[in-house]
C-alpha positions in Angstrom: 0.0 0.0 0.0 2.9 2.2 0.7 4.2 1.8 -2.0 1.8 4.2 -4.2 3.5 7.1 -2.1 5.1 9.5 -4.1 8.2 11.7 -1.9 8.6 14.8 -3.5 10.8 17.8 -1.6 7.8 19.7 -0.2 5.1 18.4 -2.3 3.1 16.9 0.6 0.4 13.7 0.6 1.2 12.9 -3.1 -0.7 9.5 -4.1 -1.4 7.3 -6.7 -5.0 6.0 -6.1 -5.7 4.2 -9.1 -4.1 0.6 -9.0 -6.8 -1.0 -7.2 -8.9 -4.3 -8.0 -12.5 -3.4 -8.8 -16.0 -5.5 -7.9 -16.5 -6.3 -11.6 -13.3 -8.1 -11.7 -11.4 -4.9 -13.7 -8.4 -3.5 -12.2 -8.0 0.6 -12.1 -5.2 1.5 -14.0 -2.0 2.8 -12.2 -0.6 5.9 -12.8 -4.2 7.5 -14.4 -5.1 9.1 -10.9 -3.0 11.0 -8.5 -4.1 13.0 -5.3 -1.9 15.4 -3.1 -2.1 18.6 -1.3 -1.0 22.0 -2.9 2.0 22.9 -5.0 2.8 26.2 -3.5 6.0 25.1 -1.8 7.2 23.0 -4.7 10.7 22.5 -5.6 12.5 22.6 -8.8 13.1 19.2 -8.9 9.8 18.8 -7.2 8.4 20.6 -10.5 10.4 17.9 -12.7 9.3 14.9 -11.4 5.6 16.3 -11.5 6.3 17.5 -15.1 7.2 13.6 -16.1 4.0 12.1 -15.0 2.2 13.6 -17.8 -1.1 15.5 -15.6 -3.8 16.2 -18.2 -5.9 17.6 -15.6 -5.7 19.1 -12.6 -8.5 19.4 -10.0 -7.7 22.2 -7.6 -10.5 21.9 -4.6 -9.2 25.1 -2.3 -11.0 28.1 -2.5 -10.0 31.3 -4.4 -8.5 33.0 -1.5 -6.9 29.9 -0.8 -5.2 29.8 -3.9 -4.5 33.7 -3.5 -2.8 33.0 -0.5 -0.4 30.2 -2.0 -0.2 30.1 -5.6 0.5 26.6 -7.6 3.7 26.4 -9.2 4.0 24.8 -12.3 6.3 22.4 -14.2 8.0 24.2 -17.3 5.6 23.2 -20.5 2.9 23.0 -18.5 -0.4 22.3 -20.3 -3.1 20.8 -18.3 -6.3 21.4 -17.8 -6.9 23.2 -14.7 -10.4 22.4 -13.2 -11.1 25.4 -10.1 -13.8 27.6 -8.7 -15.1 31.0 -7.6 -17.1 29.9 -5.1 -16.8 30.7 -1.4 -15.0 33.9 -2.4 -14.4 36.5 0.2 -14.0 34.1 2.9 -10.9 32.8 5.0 -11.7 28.8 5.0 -13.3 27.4 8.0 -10.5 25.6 9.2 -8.3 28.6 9.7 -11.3 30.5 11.0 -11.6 27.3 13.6 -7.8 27.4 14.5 -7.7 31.1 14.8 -10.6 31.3 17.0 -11.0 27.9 19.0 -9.2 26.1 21.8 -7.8 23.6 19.4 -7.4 20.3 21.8 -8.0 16.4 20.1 -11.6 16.9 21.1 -12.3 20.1 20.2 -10.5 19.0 16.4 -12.2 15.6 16.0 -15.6 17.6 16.5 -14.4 20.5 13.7 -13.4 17.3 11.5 -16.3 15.5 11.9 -19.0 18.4 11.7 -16.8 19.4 8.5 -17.3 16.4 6.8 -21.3 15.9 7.1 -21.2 19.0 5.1 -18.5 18.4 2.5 -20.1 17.1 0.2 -22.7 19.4 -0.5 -21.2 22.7 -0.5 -22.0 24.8 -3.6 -18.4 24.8 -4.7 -17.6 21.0 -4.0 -20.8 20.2 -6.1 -19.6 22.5 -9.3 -15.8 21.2 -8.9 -16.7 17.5 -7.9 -19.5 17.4 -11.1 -16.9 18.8 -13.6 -14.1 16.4 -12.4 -16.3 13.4 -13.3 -16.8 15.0 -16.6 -13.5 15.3 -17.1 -12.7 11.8 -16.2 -14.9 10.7 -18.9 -14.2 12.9 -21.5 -10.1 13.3 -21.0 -7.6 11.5 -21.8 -4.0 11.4 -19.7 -3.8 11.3 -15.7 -5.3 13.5 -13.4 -4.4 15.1 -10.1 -6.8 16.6 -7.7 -5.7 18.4 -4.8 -6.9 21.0 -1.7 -4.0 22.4 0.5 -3.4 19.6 2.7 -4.9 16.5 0.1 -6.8 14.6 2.8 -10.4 16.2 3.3 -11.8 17.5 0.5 -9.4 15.2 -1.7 -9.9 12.7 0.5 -13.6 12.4 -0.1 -14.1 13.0 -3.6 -11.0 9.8 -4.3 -13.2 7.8 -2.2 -16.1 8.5 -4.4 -14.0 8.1 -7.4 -13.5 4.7 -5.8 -17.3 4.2 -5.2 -18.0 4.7 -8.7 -15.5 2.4 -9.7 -16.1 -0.5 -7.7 -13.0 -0.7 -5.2 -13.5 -2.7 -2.2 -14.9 -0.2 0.5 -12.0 -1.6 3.0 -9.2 -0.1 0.3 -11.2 2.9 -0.1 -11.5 3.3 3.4 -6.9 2.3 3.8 -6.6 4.7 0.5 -7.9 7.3 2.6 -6.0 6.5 5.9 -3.0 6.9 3.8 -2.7 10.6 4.7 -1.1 9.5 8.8 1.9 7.3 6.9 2.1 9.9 3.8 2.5 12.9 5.7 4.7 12.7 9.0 2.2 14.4 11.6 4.7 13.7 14.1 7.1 16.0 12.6 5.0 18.6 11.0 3.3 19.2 14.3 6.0 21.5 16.0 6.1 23.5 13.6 2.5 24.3 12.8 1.9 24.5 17.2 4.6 27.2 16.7 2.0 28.8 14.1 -0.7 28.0 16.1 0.4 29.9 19.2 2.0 33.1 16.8 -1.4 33.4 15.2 -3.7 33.3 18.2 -1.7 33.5 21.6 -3.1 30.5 22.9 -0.2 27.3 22.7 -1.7 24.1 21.4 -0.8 20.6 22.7 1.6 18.3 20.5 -1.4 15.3 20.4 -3.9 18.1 19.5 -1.8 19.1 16.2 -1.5 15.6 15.2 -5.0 15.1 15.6 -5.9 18.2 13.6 -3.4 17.0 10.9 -4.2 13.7 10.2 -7.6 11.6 9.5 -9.5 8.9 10.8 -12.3 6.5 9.4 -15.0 7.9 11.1 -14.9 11.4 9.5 -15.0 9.6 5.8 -17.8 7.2 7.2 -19.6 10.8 8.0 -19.8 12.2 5.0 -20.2 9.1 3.5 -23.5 8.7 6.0 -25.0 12.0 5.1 -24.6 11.7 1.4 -27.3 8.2 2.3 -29.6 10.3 4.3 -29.9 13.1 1.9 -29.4 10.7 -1.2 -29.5 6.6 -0.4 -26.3 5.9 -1.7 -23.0 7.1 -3.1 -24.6 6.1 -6.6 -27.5 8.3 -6.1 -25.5 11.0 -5.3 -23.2 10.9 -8.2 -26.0 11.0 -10.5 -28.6 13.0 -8.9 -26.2 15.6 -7.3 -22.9 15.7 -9.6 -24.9 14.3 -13.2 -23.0 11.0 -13.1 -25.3 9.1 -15.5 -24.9 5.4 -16.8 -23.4 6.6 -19.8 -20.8 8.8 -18.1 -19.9 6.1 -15.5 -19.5 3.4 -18.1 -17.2 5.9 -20.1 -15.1 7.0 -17.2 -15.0 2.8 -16.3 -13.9 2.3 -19.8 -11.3 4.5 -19.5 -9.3 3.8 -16.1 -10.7 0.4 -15.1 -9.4 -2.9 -17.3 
């Protein structure tokens, strides 16, 4: 499983998640789907290796004052599709307004998460972006990349509904998303961003807390993955009721990264 972790320089939670078996006996094709958090920070060499995979598409989920705020860099020749939106402008995103104004603590965090997640899904913006990335699986050749700032949330969910659609086993949907706590060292980062933490609002924040806040954990994907059957029935309602996945889209974007 570890093994479809890509280490860049400072190109963080970068994933292959295609390469898994599917229900109907088909195999998702490696190297067609890649997930990570932003490019901001990229190095040269990071830029390279990035440039050699050959992205077609990119899927950037953060909103427009997040991508203000740290701009993707770009291999030389680039040429992809870039797949954003201009919704939620105006805003800071609600995880900084929760750092910034809460008593961060692994309680406190696990709550944000989880509350986070039941909405996910059906925020104006993740509907538009999430709806055209399906599109674009169908309809594009070459691999994609979708990404947010950290690639575990909002990346997180719509690769697991990539894998819904698909067919992957829900138990390697589920390990695809845990991936983030081996892919990113938490342990490390943590410091770091407490250091942040306490510059930005006064208040220090516990070393557990920041790990907590920075990784994920099954029960905020089976969240969102609950309320999109309460509002919906199922993952395959949503796809087609909320994000136009049809039969004849899902059977082209099978045809194209399943074999």
């Amino acid at each position: 499983m570890t093994g479809r972790i890509h280490r860049f320089d400072a190109l963080d939670n970068f994933r292959d998640y295609g390469d898994y078996a599917t229900a109907a006996g088909r195999h998702v094709a490696p190297g067609s789907l890649f997930r990570s958090g932003h490019q901001a920070r990229a190095s040269e060499a990071d830029l390279e290796r990035l440039g050699a995979l050959g992205i077609a598409t990119v899927v950037d989920l953060r909103r427009p004052s997040e991508r203000r705020a740290q701009p993707s860099k770009r291999p030389s020749g680039f040429s992809a599709a870039v797949i954003d939106s201009d919704h939620d402008d105006g805003g800071e995103a609600p995880h900084i307004t929760f750092l910034r104004t809460a008593d961060l603590t692994p309680e406190s965090g696990r709550k944000f998460m989880t509350e986070t997640y039941r909405r996910l899904a059906f925020e104006p913006s993740h509907l538009d972006l999430f709806a055209r990335y399906f599109r674009a699986l169908g309809e594009t050749d070459g691999p994609v990349l979708i990404h947010c700032a950290a690639g575990k949330d909002r990346t997180g969910l719509l690769a697991a509904l990539t894998h819904s659609l698909l067919g992957v086993h829900h138990d390697d949907m589920v390990a695809d998303y845990l991936l983030t706590n081996t892919a990113v060292d938490l342990e490390g980062r943590a410091p770091g961003i407490a250091r942040q933490l306490e510059a930005m609002t006064g208040r220090p924040a516990s070393h557990d807390a920041v790990v907590a806040f920075l990784g994920v954990e099954p029960v905020y994907l089976e969240t969102a993955l609950a309320g999109i059957a309460d509002v919906h029935g199922s993952s395959d309602a949503y796809l087609e009721q909320a994000l136009g996945v049809d039969p004849a889209l899902r059977d082209r974007i099978g045809a194209r990264l399943a074999r």
